[in-house]
C-alpha positions, -999 to 999 in steps of 0.1 A, spaced: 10 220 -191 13 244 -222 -26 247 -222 -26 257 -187 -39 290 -177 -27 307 -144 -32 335 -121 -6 353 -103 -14 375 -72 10 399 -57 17 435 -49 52 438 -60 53 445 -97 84 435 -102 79 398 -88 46 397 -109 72 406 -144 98 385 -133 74 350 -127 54 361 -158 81 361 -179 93 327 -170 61 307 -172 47 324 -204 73 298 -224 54 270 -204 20 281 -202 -8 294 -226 -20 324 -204 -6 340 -175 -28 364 -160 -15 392 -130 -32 411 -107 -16 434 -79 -50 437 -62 -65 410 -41 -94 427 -35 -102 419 -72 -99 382 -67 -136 374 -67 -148 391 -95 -114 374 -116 -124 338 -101 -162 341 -113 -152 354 -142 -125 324 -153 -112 292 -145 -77 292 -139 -57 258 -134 -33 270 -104 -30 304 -84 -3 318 -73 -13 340 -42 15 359 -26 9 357 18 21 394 27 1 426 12 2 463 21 -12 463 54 12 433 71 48 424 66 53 391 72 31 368 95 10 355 63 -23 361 77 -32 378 48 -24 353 22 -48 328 44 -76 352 44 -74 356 11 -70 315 7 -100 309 24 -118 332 0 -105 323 -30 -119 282 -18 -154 294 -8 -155 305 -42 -139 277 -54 -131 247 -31 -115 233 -60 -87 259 -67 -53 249 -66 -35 275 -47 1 277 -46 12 302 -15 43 326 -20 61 346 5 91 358 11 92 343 49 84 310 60 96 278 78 82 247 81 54 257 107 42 279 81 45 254 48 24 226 72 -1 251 80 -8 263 45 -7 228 35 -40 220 63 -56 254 53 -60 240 16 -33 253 -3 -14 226 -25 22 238 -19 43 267 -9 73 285 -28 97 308 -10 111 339 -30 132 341 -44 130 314 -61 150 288 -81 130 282 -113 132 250 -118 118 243 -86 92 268 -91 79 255 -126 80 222 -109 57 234 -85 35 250 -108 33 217 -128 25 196 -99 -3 224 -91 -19 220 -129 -13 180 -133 -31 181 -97 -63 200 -106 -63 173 -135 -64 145 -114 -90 156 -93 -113 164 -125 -120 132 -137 -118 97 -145 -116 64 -125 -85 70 -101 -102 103 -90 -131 79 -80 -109 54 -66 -93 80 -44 -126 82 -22 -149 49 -29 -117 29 -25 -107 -3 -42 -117 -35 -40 -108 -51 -5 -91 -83 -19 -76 -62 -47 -86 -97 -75 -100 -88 -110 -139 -95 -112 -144 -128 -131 -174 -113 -147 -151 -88 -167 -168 -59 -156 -160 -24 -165 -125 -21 -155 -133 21 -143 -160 3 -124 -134 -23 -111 -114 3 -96 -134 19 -79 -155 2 -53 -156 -6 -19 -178 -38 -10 -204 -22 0 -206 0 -31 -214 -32 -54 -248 -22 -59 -248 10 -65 -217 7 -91 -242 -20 -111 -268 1 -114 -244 31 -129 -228 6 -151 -267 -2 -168 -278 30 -162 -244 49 -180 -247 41 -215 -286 57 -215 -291 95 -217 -315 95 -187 -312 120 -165 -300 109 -130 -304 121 -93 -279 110 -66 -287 112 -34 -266 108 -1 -248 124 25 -220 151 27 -191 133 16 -205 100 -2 -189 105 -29 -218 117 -50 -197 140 -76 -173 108 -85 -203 89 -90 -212 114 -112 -182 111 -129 -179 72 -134 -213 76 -149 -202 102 -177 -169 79 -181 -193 49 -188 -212 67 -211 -216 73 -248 -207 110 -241 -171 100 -225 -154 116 -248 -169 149 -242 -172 177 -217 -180 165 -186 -186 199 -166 -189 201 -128 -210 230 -108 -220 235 -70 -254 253 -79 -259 256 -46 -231 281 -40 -240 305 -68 -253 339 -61 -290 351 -78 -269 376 -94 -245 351 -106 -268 321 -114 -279 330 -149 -244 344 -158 -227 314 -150 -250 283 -165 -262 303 -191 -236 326 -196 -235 365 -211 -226 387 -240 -206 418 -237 -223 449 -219 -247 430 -205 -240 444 -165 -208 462 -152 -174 446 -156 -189 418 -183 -164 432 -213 -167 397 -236 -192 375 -246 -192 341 -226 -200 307 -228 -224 295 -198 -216 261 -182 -246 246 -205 -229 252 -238 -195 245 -222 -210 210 -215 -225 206 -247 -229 170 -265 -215 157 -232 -227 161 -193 -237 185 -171 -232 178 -135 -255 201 -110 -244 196 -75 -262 206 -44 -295 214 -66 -318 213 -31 -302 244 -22 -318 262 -52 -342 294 -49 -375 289 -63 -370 318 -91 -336 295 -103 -352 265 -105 -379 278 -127 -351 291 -146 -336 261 -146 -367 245 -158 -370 264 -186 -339 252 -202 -344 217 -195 -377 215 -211 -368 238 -243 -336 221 -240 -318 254 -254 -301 283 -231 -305 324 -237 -271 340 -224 -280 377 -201 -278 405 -226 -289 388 -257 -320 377 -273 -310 347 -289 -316 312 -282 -289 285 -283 -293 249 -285 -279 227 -262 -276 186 -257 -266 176 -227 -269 148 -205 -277 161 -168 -267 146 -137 -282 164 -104 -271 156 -67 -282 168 -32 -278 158 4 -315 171 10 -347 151 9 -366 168 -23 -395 147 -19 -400 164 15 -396 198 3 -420 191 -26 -443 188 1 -434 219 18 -440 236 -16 -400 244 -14 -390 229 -42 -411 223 -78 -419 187 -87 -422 190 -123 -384 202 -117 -381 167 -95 -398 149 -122 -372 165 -148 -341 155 -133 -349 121 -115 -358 95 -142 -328 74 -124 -322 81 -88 -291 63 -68 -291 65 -32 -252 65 -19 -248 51 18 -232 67 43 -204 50 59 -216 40 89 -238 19 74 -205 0 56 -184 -5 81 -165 -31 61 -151 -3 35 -135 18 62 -104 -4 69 -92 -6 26 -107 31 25 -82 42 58 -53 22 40 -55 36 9 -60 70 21 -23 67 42 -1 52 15 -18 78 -8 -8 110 23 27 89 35 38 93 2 24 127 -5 39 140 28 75 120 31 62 101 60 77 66 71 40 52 84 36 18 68 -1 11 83 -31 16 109 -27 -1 141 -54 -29 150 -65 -12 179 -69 24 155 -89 3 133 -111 -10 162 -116 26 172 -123 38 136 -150 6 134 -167 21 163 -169 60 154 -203 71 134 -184 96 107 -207 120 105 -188 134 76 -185 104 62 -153 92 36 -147 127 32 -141 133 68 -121 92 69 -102 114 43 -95 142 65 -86 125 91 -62 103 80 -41 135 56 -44 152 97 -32 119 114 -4 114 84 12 152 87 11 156 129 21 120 130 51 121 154 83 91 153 74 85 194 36 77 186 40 59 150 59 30 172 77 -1 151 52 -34 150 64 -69 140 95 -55 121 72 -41 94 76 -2 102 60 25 116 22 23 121 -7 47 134 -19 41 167 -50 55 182 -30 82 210 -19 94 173 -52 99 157 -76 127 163 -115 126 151 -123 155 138 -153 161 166 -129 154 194 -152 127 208 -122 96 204 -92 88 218 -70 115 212 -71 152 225 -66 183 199 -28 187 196 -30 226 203 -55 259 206 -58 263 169 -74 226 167 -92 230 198 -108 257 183 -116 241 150 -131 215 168 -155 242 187 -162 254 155 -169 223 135 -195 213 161 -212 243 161 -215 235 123 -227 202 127 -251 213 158 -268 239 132 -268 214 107 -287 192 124 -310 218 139 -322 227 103 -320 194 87 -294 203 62 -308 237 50 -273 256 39 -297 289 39 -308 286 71 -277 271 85 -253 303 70 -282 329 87 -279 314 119 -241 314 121 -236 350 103 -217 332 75 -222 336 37 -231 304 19 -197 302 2 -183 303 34 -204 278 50 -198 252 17 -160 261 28 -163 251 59 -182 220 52 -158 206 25 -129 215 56 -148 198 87 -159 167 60 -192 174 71 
């Protein structure tokens, strides 16, 4: 991990010298800030490969709420982040909760260093993992149900990769990859659109370049031009280097524009601009840079409808959808939830220690018959919940083969199925999630109009849509 680059948040200035000084001989930069209040200017301004958030600030002294508040900010700005906790009380209640509220691990001080830096490690190598290439896809399309090599010695990313139902749309990105076309994927929340993305850069003549990942649809106006295009020194308060936009970052390789439906009309014409000169201009400067990328859009929205409603421009459409690929959602390939749901618990029984060796066939059954609204996102979810509140009583032996998941074991994240929420806290993500979903539905998948109706910010909504799998 010696190019790693790290950010340390804590209001004890001694803790902050004393973990700074140890990882500096295993890292490349180690940056510390006392302030958590400063979080979201540091996290738009970089790109930092772990955190290290301490849970207990000036205003409490040990029940951690802080330190979750400030988790959940720091992954509506960046759902990605990879957030290792630190306090200087916790138990095991407190390490499982952190765990479910999106943090990766959590380290008690003081600490021993070898576990820490082992920590830390795991943190970096993680955020690596879930980047790119074909076992990040596998981890959500899921493998091939009888696990046998294709005889038609096809790409072996592509091998990896697919559920049954996925066959056509992983032959179209293996003759669509190698071309520079720009493509537009279109599905559901939780399809898998962003590792689709990826196998087609890995397929590519580009693979061995930048492939570079935004959620457009979270940026900010203010933010938009600052972080595609990016800025030179001076340009607005607090912008004290030049820097690189996400453009020139991705340049000779592939751009990858998620949620692009969600764009303003003033940032797509933006937008526009660069594809068709095919060069970017960073804020603050006059000077135009080339740039060659290949660009890959998604959205869950239905851009040929919002053409119509003047919402969206279609020579923007007509840019960015020479190829388009239509992901199903998994209620419409029922066959791919069984390998999906197995993979998913030997990937969380070994993640989490647990002895479960499988999903009941009367679990399965149930699973068959729910519509996963949030699709294998949410078959994700739901498995990582069932695997960590799993308890010995409910996971009962079968045929002499271990422990397996039965349905009394398993809750759905919309309450609807067999099992009740385990205590308040779920009962009232469940309210919550439903609300989501309810709003969602109201206005057909508009993130604007969803956030104003539930008081939210749009960060916070994408937060809570990558949490609920929705």
């Amino acid at each position: 991990m010696q190019d790693a680059k790290l950010l340390l948040v804590d209001d004890d200035p001694d803790v902050l010298l004393a973990a700074r000084l140890l990882l500096k001989r295993h890292v490349s930069t180690v940056d510390i800030e006392k302030n958590p209040e400063k979080l979201p200017f540091l996290l738009n301004n970089n790109r930092y490969d772990a955190i290290v958030l301490d849970m207990n600030f000036q205003r409490d002294v040990s029940s951690g709420r802080e330190g979750f508040a400030w988790l959940d900010r720091i992954l509506d700005i960046d759902p990605k982040a990879r957030v290792v906790l630190f306090t200087a009380y916790g138990d095991v209640e407190m390490a499982v909760r952190a765990i479910k509220a999106g943090a990766v691990d959590f380290v008690l001080k003081p600490w021993q260093n070898d576990k820490f830096l082992d920590t830390i490690r795991g943190a970096v190598e993680g955020r690596k993992d879930r980047s790119g290439g074909a076992e990040g896809a596998s981890s959500v399309l899921g493998k091939e149900s009888n696990g046998k090599e294709q005889s038609d010695k096809k790409s072996t990313k592509q091998t990896n990769i697919i559920g049954s139902a996925m066959r056509p749309v992983l032959d179209t990105v293996e003759q669509v990859a190698p071309t520079d076309a720009n493509v537009l994927i279109l599905g559901e929340n939780g399809t898998g659109k962003d590792l689709i993305a990826r196998a087609i850069h890995d397929q590519s003549l580009r693979k061995d370049k930048p492939f570079v990942s935004v959620d457009v649809g979270a940026l900010t106006e203010s933010l938009f031009e600052s972080e595609l295009f990016g800025h030179v020194k001076g340009a607005f308060t607090d912008a004290r280097d030049d820097r690189a936009g996400r453009f020139e970052e991705a340049n000779g390789g592939t751009i990858f524009l998620d949620e692009i439906g969600n764009l303003t009309p003033s940032q797509q014409a933006r937008l526009l601009t660069v594809l068709q000169q095919r060069q970017v201009t960073r804020v603050g400067s006059n000077k135009a840079r080339p740039v060659d990328v290949r660009l890959i859009c998604a959205t869950n929205a239905d851009l040929n409808e919002r053409v119509a409603e003047r919402a969206f421009r279609q020579d923007l459409l007509y840019r960015i959808n020479t190829i388009e690929l239509h992901l199903p959602p998994l209620r419409e390939r029922p066959s791919d939830i069984a390998p999906l749901a197995e993979f998913f618990l030997k990937k969380y029984a070994k993640q989490y220690n647990r002895s479960v060796s499988g999903l009941s066939p009367a679990l399965l059954a149930e699973m068959k018959q729910y519509r996963w609204p949030g699709n294998v996102r949410e078959l994700q979810h739901a498995v990582e919940r069932a695997i960590i509140l799993a308890r010995p009583e409910l996971a009962r032996p079968e045929l002499g083969q271990g422990t397996m998941l039965q349905p009394e074991s398993f809750v759905f994240r919309n309450g609807t199925s067999v099992a009740s929420p385990v205590n308040e806290t779920l009962q009232l993500e469940d309210m919550e999630r439903q609300l989501i979903h309810q709003a969602m539905q109201k206005h057909r998948g508009s993130i604007t109009d969803v956030a104003r109706e539930l008081g939210l910010s749009r960060q916070a909504l994408y937060r809570r849509l990558e949490k609920f799998g929705l």
